[in-house]
RONUBA-377187 format. One record per residue: x, y, z of N, C-alpha, C, O, CB in turn; residue number from 0. Coordinates in Angstrom, 3 decimals. Each point is the difference from the previous one (the first is absolute). Glycine has a CB too. Layout:
BEGIN
+----------+----------+----------+----------+----------+----------+----------+----------+----------+----------+----------+----------+----------+----------+----------+-----+
:     n.c1 :     n.c2 :     n.c3 :    ca.c1 :    ca.c2 :    ca.c3 :     c.c1 :     c.c2 :     c.c3 :     o.c1 :     o.c2 :     o.c3 :    cb.c1 :    cb.c2 :    cb.c3 : num :
+----------+----------+----------+----------+----------+----------+----------+----------+----------+----------+----------+----------+----------+----------+----------+-----+
:        X :        Y :        Z :        X :        Y :        Z :        X :        Y :        Z :        X :        Y :        Z :        X :        Y :        Z : NUM :
...
+----------+----------+----------+----------+----------+----------+----------+----------+----------+----------+----------+----------+----------+----------+----------+-----+
END
This chain:
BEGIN
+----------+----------+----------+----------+----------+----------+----------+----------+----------+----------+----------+----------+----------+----------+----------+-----+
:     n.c1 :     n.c2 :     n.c3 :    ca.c1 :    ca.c2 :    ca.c3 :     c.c1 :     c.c2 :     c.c3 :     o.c1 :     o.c2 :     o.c3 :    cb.c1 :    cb.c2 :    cb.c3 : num :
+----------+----------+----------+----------+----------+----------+----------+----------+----------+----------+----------+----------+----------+----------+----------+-----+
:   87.517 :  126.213 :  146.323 :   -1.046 :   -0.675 :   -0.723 :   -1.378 :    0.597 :    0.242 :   -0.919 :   -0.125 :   -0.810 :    2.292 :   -1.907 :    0.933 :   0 :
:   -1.455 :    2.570 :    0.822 :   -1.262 :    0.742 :    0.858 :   -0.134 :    1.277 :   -1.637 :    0.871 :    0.683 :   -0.538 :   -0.035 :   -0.957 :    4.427 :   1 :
:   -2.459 :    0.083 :   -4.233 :   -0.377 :    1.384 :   -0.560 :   -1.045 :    0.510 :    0.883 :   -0.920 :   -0.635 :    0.516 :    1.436 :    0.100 :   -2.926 :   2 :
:   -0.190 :    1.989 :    2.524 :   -1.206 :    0.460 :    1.031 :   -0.572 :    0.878 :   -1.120 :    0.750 :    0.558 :   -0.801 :    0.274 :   -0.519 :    3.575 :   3 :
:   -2.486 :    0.091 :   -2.830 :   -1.003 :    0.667 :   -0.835 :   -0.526 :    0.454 :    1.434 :   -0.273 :   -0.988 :    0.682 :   -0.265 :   -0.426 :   -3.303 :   4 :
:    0.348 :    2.456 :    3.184 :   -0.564 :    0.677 :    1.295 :    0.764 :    0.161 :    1.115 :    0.946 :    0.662 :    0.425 :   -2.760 :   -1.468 :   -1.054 :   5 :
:    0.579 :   -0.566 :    1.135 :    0.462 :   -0.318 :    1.369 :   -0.281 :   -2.039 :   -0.222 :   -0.206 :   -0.937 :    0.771 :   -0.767 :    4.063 :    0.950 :   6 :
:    1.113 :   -2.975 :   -3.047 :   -0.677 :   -1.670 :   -0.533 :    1.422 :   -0.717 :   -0.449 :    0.462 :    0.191 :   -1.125 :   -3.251 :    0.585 :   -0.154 :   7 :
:    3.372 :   -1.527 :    2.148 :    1.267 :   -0.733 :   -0.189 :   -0.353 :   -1.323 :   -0.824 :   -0.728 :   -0.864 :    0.491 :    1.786 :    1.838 :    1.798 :   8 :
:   -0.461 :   -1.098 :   -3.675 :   -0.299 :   -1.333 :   -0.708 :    1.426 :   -0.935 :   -0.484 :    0.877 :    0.150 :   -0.851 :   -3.234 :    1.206 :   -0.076 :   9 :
:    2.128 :   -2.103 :    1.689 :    1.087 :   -1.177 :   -0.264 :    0.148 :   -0.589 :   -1.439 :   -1.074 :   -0.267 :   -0.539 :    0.567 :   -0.384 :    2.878 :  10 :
:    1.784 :    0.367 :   -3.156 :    0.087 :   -0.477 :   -1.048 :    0.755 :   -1.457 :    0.279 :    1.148 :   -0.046 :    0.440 :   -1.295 :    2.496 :   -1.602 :  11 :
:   -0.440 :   -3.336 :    0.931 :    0.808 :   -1.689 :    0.516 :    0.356 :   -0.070 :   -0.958 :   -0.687 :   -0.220 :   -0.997 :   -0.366 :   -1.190 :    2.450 :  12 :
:    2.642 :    1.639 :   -1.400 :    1.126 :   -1.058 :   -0.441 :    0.357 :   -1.603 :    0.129 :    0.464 :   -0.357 :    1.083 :    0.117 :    2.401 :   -0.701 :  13 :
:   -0.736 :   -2.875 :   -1.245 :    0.538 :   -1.164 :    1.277 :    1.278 :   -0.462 :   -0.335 :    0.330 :   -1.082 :    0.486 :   -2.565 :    0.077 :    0.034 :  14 :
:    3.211 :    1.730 :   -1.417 :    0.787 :    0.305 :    0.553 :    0.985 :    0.861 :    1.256 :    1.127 :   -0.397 :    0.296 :   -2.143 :   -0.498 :   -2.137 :  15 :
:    0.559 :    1.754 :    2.298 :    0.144 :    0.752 :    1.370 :   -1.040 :    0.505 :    0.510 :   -0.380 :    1.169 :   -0.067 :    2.243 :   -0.647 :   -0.439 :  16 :
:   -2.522 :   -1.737 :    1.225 :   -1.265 :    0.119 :    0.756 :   -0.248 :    1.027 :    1.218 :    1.042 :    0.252 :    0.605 :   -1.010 :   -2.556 :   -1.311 :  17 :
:   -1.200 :    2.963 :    1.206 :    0.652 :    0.750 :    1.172 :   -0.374 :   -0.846 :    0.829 :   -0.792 :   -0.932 :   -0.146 :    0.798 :    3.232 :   -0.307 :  18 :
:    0.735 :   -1.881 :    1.592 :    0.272 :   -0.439 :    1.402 :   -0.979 :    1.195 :    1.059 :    0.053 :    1.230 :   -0.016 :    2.857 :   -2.352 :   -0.759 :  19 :
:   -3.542 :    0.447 :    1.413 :   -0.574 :    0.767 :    0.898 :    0.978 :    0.716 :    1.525 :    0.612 :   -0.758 :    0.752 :   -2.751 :   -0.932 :   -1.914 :  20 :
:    2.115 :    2.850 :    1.322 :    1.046 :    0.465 :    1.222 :   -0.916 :   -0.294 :    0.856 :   -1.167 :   -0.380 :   -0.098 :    2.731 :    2.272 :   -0.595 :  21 :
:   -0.644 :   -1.587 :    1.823 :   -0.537 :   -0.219 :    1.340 :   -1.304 :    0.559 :    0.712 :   -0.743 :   -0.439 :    0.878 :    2.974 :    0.248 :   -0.873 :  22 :
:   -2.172 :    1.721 :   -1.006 :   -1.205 :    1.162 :   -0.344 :   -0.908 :   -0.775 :   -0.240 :   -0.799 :   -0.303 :    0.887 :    1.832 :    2.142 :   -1.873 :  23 :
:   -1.140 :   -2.440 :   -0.526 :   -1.107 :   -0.467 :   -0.486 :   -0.784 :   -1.319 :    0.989 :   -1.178 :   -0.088 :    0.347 :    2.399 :    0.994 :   -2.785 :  24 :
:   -0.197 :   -1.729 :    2.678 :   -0.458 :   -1.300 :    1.022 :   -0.515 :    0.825 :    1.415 :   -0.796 :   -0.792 :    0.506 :    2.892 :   -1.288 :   -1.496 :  25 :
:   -2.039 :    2.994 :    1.654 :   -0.165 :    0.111 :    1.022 :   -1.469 :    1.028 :   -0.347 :   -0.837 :    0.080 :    0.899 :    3.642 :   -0.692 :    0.220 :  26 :
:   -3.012 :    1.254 :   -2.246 :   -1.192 :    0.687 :   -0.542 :   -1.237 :   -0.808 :   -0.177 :   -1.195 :    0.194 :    0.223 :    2.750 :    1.173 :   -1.315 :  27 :
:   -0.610 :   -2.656 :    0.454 :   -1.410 :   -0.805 :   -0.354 :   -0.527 :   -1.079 :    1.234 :   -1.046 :   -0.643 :    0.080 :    1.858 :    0.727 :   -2.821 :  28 :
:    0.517 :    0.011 :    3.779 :   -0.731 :   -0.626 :    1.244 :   -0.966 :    0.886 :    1.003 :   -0.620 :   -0.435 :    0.969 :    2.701 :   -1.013 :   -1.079 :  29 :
:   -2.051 :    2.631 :   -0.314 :   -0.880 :    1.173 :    0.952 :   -1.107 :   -0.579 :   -0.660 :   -0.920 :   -0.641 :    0.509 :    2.256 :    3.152 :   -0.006 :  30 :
:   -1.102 :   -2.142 :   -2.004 :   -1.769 :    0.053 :   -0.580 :   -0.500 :   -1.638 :    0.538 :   -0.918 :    0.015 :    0.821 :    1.222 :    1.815 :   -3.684 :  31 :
:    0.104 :   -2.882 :    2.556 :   -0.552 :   -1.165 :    0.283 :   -0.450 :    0.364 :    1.426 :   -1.215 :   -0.182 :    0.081 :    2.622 :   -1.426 :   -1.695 :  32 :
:   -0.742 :    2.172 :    3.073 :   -0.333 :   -0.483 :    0.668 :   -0.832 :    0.892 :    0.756 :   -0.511 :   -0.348 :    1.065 :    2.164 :   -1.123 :   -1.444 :  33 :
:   -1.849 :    2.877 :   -0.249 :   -1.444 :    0.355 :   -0.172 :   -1.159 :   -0.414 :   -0.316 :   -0.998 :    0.374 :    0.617 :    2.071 :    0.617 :   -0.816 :  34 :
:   -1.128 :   -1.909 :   -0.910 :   -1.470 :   -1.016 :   -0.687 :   -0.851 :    1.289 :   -0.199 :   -1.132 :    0.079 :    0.477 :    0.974 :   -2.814 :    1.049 :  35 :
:    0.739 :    3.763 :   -2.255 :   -0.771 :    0.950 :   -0.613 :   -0.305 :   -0.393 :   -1.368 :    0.732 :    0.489 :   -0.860 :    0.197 :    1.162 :    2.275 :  36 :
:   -2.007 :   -2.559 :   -1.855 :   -0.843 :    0.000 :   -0.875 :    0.153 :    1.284 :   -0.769 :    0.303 :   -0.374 :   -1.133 :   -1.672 :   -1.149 :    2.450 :  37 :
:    1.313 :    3.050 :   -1.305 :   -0.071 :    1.136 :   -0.665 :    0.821 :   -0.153 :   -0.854 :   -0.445 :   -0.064 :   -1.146 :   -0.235 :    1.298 :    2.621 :  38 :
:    2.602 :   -1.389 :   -1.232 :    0.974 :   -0.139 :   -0.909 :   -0.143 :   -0.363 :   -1.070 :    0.439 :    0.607 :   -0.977 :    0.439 :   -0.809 :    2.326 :  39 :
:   -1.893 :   -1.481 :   -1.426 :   -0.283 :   -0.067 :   -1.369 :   -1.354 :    0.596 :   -0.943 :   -0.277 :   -0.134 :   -1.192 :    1.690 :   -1.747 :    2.019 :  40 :
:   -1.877 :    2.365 :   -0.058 :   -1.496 :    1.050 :   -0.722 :    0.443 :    0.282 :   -1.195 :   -0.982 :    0.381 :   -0.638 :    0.062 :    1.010 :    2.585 :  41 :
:    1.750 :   -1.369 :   -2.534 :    0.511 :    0.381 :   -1.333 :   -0.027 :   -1.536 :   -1.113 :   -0.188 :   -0.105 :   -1.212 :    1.960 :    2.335 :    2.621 :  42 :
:   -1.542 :   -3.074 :   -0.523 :   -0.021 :   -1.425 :   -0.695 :   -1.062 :   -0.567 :   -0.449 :   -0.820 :   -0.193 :    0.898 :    2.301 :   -0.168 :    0.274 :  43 :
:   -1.824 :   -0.005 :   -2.247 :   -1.292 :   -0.801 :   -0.685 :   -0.306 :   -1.185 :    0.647 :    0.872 :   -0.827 :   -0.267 :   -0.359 :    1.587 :   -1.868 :  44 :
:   -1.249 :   -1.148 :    2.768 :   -0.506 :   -0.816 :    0.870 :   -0.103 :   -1.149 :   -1.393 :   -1.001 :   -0.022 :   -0.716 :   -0.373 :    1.791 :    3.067 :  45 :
:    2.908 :   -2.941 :   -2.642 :   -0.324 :   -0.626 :   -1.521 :   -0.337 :   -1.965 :    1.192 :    0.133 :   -1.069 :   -0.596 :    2.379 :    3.218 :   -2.351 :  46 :
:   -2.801 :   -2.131 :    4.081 :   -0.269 :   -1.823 :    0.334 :   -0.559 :   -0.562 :   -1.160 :    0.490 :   -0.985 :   -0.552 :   -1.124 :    1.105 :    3.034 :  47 :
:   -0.925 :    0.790 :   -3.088 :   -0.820 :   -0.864 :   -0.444 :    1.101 :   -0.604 :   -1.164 :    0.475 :   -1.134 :    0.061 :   -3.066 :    2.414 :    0.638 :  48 :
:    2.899 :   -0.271 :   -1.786 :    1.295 :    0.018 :   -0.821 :    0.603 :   -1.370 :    0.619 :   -0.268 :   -1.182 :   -0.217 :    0.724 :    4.060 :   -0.162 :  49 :
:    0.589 :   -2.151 :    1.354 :    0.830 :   -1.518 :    0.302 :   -0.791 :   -1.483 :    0.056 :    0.457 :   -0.999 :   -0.555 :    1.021 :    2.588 :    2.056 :  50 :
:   -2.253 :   -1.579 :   -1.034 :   -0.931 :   -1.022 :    0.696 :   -0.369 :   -1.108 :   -1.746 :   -0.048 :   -1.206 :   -0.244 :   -1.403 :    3.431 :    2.947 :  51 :
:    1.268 :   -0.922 :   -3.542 :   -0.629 :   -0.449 :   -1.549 :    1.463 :   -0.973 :   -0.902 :    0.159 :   -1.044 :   -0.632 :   -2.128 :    3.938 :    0.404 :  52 :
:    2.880 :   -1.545 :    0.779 :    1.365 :   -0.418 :   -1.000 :    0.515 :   -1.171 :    0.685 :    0.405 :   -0.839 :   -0.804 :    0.426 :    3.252 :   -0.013 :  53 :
:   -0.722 :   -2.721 :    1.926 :    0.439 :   -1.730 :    0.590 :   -1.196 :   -0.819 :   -0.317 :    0.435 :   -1.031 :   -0.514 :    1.054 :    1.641 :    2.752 :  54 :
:   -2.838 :   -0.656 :   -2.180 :   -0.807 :   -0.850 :   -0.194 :    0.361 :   -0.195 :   -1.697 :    0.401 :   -1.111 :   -0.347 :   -2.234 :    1.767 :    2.581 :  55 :
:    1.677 :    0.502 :   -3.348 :    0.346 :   -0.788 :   -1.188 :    1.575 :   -0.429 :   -0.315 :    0.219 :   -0.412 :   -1.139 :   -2.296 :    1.652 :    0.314 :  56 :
:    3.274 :   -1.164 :    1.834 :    1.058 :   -0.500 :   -0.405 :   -0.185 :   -1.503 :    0.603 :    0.277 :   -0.958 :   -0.721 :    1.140 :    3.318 :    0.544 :  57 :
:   -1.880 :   -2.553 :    1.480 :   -0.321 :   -1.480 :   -0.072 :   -0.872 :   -1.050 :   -1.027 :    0.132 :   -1.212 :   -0.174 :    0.186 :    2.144 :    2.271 :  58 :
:   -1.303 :    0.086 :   -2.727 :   -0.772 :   -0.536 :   -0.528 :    1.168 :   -0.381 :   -1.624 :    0.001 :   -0.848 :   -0.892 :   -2.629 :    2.221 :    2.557 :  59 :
:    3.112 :   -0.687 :   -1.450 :    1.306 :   -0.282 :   -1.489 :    1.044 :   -1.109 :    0.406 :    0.428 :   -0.730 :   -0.893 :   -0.265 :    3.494 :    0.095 :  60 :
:    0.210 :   -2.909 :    1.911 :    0.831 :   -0.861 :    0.713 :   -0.938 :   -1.624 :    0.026 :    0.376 :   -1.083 :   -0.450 :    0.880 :    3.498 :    2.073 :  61 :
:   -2.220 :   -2.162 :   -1.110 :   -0.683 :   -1.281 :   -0.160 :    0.033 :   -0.691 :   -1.430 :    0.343 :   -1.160 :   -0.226 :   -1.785 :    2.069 :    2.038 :  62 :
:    0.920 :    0.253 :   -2.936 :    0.070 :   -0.211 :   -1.551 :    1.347 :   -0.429 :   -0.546 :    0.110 :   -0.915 :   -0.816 :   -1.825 :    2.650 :    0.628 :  63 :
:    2.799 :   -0.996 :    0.697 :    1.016 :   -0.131 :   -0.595 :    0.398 :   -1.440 :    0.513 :    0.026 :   -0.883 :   -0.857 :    0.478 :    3.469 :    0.550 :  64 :
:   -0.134 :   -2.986 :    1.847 :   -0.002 :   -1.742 :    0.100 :   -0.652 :   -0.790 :   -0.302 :    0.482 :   -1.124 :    0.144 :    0.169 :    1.391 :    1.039 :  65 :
:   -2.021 :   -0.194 :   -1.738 :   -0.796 :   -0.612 :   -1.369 :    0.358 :   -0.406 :   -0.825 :   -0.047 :   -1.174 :   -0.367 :   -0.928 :    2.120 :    0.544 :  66 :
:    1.597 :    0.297 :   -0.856 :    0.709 :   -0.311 :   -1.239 :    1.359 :   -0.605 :   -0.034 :    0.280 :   -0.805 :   -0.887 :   -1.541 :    2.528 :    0.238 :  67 :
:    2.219 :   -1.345 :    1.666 :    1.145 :    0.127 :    0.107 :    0.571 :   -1.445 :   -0.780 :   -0.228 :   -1.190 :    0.213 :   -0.032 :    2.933 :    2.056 :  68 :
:    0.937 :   -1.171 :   -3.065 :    1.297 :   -1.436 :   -0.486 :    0.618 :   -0.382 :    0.228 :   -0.390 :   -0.098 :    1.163 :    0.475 :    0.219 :   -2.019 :  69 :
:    0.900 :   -0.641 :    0.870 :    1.349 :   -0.378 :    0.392 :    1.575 :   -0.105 :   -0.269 :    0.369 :   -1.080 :   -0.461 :   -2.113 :    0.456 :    0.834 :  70 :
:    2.468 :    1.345 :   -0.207 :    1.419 :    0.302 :   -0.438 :    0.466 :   -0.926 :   -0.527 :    0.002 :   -1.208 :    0.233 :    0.414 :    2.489 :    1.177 :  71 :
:    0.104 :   -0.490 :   -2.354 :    1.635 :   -1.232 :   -0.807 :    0.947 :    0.883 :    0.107 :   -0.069 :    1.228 :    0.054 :   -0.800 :   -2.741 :   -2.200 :  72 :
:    2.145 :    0.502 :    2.185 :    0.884 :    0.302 :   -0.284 :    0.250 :   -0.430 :   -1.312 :   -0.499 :   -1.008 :   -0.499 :    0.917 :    1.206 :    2.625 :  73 :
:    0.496 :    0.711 :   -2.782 :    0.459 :    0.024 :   -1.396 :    1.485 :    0.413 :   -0.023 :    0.522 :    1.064 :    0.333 :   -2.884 :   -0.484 :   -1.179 :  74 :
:    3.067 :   -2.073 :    0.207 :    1.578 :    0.245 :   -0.473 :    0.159 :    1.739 :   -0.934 :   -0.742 :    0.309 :   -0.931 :    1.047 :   -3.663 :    0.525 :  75 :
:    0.965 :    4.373 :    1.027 :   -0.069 :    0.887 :   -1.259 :   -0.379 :   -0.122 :   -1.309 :   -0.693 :    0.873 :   -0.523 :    2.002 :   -0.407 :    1.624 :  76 :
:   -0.799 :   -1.819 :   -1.931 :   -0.214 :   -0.402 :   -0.989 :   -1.096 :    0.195 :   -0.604 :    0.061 :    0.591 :   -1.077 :    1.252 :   -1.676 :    1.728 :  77 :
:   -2.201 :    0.790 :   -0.304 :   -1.455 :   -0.600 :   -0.064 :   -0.652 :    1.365 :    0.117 :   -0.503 :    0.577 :   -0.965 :    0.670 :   -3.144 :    2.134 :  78 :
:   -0.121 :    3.186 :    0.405 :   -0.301 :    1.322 :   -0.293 :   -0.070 :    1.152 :   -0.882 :   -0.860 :    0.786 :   -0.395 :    1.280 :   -1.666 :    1.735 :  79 :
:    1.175 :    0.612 :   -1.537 :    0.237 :    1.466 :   -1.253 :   -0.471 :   -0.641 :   -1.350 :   -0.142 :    0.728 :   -0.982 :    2.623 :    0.560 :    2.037 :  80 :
:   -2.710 :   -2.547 :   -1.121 :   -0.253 :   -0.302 :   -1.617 :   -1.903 :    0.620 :    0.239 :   -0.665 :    0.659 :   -0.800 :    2.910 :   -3.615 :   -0.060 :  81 :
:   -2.543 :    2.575 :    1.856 :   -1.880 :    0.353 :    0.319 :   -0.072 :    1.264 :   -0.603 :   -0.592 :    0.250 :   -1.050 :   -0.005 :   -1.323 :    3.530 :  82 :
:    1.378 :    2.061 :   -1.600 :    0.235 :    1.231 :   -0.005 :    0.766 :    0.645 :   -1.361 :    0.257 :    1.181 :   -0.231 :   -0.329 :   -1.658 :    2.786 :  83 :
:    0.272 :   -0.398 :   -3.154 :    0.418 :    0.566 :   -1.219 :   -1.021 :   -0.075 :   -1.335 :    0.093 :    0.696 :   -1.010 :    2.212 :   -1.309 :    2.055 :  84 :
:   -3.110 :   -0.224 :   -0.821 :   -1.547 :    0.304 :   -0.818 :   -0.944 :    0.866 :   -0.120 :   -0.910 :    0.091 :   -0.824 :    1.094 :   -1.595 :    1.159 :  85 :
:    0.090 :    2.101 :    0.506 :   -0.647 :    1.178 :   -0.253 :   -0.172 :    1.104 :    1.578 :    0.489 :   -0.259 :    1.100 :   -1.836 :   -1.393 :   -3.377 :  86 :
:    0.736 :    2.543 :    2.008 :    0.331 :    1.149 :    0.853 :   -1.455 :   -0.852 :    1.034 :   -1.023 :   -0.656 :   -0.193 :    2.337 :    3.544 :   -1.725 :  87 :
:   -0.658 :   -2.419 :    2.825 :   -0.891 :   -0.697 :    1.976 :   -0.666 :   -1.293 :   -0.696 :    0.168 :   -0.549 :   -1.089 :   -1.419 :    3.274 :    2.883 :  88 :
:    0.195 :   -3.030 :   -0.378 :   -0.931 :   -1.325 :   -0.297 :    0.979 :   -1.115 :    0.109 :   -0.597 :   -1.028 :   -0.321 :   -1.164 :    2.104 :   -1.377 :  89 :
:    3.043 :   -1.344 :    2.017 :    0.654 :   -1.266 :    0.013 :   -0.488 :   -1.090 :    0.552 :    0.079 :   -1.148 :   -0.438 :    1.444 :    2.323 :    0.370 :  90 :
:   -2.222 :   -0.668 :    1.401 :   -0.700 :   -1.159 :    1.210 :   -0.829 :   -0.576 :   -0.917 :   -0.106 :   -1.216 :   -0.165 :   -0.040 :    2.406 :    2.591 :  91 :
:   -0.676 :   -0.017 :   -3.258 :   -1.174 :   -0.514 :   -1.191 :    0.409 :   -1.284 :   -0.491 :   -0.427 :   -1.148 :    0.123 :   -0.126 :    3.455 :   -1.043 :  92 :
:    1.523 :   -1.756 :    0.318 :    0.729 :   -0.866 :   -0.895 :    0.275 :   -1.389 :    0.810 :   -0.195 :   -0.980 :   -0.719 :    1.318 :    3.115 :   -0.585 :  93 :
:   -0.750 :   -2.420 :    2.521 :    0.702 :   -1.051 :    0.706 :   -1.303 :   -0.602 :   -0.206 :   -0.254 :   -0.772 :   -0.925 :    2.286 :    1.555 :    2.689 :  94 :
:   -2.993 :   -0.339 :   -0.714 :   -1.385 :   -0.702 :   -0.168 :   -0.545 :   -0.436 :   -1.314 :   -0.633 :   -1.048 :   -0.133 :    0.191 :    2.328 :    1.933 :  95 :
:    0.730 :   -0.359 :   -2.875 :   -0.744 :   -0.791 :   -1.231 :    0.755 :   -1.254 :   -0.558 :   -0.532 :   -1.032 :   -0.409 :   -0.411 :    3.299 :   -0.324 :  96 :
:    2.011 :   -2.042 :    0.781 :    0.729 :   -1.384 :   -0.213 :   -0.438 :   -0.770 :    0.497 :   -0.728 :   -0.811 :   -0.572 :    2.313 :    1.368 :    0.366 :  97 :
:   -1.203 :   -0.612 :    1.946 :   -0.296 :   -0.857 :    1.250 :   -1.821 :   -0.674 :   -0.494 :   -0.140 :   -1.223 :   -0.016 :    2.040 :    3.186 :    2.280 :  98 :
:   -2.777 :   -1.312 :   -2.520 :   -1.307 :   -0.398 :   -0.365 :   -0.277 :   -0.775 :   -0.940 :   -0.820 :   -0.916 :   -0.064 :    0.451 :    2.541 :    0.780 :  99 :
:    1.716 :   -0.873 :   -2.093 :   -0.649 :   -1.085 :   -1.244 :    0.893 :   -0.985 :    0.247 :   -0.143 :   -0.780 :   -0.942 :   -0.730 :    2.236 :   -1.083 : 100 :
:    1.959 :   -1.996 :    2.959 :    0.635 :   -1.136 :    0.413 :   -1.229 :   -0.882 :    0.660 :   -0.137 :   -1.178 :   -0.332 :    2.616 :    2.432 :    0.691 : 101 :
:   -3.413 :   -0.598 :    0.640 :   -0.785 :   -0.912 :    0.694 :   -1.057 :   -0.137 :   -0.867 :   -0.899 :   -0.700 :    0.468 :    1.566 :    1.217 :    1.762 : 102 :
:   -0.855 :   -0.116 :   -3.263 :   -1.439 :   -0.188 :   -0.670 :    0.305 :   -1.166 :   -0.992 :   -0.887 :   -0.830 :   -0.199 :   -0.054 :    3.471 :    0.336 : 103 :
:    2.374 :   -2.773 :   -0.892 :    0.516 :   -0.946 :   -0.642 :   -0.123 :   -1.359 :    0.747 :   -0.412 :   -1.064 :   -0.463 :    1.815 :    2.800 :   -0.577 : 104 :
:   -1.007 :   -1.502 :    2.153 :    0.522 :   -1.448 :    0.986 :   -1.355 :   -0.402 :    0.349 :   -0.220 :   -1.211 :    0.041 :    2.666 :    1.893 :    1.247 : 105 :
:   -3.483 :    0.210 :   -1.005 :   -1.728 :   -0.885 :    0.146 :   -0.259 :   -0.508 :   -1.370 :   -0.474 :   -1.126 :    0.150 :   -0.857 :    2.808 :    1.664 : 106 :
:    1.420 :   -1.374 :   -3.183 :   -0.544 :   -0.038 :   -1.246 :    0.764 :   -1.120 :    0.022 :   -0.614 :   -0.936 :   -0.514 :   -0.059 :    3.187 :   -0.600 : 107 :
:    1.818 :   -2.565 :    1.515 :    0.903 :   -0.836 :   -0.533 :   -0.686 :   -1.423 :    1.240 :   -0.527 :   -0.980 :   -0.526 :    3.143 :    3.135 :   -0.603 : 108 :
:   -2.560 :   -2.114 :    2.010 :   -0.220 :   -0.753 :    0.947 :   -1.738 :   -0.188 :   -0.330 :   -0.285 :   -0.824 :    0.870 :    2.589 :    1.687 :    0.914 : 109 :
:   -3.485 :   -0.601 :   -2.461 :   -1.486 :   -0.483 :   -0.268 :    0.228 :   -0.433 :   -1.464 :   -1.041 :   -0.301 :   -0.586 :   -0.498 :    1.998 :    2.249 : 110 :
:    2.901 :   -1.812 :   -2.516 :   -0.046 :   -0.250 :   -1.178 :    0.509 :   -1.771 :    0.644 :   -0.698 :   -1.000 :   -0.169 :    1.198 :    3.917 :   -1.614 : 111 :
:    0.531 :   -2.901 :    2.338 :    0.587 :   -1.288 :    0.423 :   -0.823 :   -1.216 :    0.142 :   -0.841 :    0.146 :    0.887 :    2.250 :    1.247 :    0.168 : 112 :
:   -1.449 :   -2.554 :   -1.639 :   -0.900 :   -1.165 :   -0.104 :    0.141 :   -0.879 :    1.337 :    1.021 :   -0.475 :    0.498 :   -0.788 :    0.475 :   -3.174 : 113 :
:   -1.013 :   -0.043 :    2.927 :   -0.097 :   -0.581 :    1.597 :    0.798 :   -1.644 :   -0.179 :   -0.871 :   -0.741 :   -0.456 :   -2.004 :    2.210 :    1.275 : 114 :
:    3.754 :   -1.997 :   -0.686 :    1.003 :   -1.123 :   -0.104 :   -1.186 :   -1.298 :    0.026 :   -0.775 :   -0.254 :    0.921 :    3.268 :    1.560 :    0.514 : 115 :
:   -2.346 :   -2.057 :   -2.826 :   -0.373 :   -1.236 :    0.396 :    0.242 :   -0.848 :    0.314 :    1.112 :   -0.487 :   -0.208 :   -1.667 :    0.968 :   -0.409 : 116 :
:   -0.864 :   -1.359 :    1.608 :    1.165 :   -1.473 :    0.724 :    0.298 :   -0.918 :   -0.935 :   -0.781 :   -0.166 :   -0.937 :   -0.206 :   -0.016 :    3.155 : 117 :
:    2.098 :   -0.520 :   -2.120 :    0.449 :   -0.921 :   -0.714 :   -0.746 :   -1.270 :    0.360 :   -0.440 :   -0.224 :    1.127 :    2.566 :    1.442 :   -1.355 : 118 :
:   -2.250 :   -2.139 :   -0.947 :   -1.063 :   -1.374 :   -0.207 :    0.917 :   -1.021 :    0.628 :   -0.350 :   -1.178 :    0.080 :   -1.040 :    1.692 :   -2.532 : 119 :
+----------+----------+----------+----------+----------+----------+----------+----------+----------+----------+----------+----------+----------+----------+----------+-----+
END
């Protein structure tokens, strides 16, 4: 799996037949660690600020997204494939627009209702 261009070894990940590190490689990368030679990575883009940016706006999406967040249904096949048979994606759309003009009926219907009079 190894292509060598030089002396520049580049790994291709499969994840179907992942590599396995030998005993070589584990015992290579325990020298370098336990040197704490900083130099090794001189080649590496110093990206914290990067990281530091990309977790601050995925929380900031995580906070947004449990904001918004809805709440699951379950749906008989039935029901599903008939959703899903109206047309191409948007089904959830679809659940909700129903589900909405059901609750918008049942308020209209419930401020139309005459408040019961007492009997004389």
């Amino acid at each position: 799996m190894p292509v060598k261009e030089e002396h520049i070894v580049t790994y291709i990940h499969d994840p179907k037949n992942p590599y396995v590190m030998s005993d070589e490689d584990l015992a290579l990368m325990d020298a370098i660690a336990a040197r704490g030679d900083p130099s090794y990575y001189d080649d590496c883009p110093d990206v914290s600020d990067l990281l530091d940016a990309a977790l601050k706006a995925k929380r900031a999406h995580a906070k947004k997204a449990k904001a918004e967040d809805g709440t699951s249904v379950k749906l008989n096949a039935k029901v599903a494939l008939w959703l899903k048979s109206k047309g191409r994606g948007g089904y959830q759309k679809r659940v909700n627009d129903i589900l909405t003009a059901v609750m918008k009926a049942e308020e209209a219907q419930a401020q139309k209702k005459p408040t019961p009079k007492k009997p004389r």
